[in-house]
C-alpha positions as semicolon CSV with decimal commas, in nm:
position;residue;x (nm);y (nm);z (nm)
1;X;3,779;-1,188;-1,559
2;X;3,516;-1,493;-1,649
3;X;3,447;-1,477;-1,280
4;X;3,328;-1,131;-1,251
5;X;3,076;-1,163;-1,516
6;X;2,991;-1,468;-1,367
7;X;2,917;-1,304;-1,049
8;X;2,748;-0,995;-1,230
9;X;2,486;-1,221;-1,383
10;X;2,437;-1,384;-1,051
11;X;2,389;-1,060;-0,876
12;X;2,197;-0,924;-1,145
13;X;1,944;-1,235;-1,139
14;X;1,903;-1,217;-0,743
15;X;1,837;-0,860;-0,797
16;X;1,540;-0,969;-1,035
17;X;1,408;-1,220;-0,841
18;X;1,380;-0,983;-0,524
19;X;1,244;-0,698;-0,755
20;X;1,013;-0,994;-0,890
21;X;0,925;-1,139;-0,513
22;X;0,839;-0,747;-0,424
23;X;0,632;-0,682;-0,724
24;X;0,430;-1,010;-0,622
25;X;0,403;-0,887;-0,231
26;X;0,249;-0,514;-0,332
27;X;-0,008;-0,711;-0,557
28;X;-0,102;-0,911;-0,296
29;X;-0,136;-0,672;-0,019
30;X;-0,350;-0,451;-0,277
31;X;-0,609;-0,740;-0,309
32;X;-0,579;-0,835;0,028
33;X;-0,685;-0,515;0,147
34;X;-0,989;-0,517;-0,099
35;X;-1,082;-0,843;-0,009
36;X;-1,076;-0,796;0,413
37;X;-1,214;-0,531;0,411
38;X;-1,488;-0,609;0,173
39;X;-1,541;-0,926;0,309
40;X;-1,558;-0,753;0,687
41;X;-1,829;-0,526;0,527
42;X;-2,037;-0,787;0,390
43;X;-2,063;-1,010;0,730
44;X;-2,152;-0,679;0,908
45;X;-2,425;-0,585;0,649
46;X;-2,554;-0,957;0,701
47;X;-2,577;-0,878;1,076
48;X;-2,803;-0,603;1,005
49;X;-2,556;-0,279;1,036
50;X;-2,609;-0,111;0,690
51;X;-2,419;0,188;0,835
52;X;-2,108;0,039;0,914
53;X;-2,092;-0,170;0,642
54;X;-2,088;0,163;0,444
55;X;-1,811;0,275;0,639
56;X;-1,627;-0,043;0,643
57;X;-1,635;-0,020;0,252
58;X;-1,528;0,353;0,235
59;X;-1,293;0,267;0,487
60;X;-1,147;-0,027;0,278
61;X;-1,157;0,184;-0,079
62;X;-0,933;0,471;0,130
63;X;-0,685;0,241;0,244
64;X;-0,650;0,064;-0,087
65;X;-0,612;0,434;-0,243
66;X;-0,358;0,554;-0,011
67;X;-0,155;0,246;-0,046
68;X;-0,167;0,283;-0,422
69;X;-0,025;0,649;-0,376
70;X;0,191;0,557;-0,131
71;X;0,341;0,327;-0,393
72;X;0,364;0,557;-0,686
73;X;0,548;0,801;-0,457
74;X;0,810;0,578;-0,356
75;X;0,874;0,469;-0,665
76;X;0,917;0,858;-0,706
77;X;1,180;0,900;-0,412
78;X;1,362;0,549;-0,560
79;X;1,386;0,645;-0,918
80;X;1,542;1,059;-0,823
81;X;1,781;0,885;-0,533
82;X;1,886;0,599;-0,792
83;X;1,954;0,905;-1,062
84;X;2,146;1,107;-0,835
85;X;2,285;0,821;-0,714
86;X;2,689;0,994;-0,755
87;X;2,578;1,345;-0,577
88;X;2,659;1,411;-0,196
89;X;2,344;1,476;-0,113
90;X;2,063;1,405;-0,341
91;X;1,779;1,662;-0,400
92;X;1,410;1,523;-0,375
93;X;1,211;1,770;-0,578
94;X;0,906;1,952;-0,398
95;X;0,634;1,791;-0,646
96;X;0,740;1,452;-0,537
97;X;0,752;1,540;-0,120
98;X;0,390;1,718;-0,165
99;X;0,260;1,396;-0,311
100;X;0,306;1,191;-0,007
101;X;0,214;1,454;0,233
102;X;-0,101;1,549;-0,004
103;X;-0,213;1,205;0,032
104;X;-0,294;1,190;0,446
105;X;-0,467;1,537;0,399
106;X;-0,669;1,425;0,086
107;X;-0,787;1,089;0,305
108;X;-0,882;1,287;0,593
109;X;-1,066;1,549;0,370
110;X;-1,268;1,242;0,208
111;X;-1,369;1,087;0,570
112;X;-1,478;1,418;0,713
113;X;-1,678;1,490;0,376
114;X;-1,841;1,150;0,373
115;X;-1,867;1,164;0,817
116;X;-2,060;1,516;0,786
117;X;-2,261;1,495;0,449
118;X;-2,342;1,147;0,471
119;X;-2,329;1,047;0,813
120;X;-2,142;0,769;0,793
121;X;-1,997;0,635;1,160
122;X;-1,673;0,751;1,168
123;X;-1,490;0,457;1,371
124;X;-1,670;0,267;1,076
125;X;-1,417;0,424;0,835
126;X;-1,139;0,419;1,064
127;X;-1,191;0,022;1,119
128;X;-1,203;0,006;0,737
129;X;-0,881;0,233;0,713
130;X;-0,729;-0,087;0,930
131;X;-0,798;-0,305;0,654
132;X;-0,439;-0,192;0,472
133;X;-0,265;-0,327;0,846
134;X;-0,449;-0,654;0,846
135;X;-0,348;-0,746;0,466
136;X;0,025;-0,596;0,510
137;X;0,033;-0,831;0,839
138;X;-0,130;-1,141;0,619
139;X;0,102;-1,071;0,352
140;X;0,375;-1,070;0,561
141;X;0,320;-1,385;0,747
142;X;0,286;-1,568;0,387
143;X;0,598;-1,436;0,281
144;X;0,750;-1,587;0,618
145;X;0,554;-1,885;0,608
146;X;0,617;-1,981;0,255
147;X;0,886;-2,241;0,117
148;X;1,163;-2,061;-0,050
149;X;1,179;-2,066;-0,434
């Protein structure tokens, strides 16, 4: 009996510290994507491309703002599945599923605003959209790379 609460606690605590280690990864691929792509938009404004520097930063902001929904709507889908977690087949309500889905049709809405009213390149924003891949993949290769706690 001593051993299964033992074991609880232990399982319990790893569950924490993964919860804890995941928390820390979101956070940094949030400021990683600011920081890329902000920093990609300043070197090209330095080489004289005011343009795509614009796009580079519009491009950045998106990606930043659809990982931040894409976040919030997983934690959606985690916390229905996790309260149905008995039923045979869990129910995801409609609100939550139009959420993720709204998200790619807001983005593209945004760029084709900002491509047609402001005439921003629009392989500038796209680039800048790629900012979210290059801080996931930095992220990543820390997490990999780093000494295990």
């Amino acid at each position: 009996m001593a051993m299964e609460g033992a074991e609880q606690s232990t399982i319990g605590s790893d569950e924490a510290a993964a919860l804890a280690s995941s928390t820390r990864t979101e956070r940094r691929i949030a400021w990683l994507t600011l920081v890329l792509g902000g920093a990609t938009a300043v070197i090209v404004a330095i080489l004289r491309h005011p343009a795509w520097a614009e796009g580079l930063a519009i491009g950045t902001v998106l990606a930043w703002l659809n990982f931040r929904w894409l976040k919030r709507g997983l934690d959606a889908l985690v916390a229905v599945a996790t309260a149905q977690e008995g039923a045979a087949k869990p129910r995801i309500p409609f609100l939550t599923w139009f959420r993720l889905m709204f998200r790619y049709g807001l983005i593209a809405f945004c760029v084709y605003v900002i491509f047609e009213y402001l005439k921003v390149p629009l392989a500038s924003m796209v680039v800048g959209l790629c900012a979210l891949g290059a801080a996931t993949m930095a992220a990543s290769v820390y997490e990999i790379r780093r000494p295990v706690e």
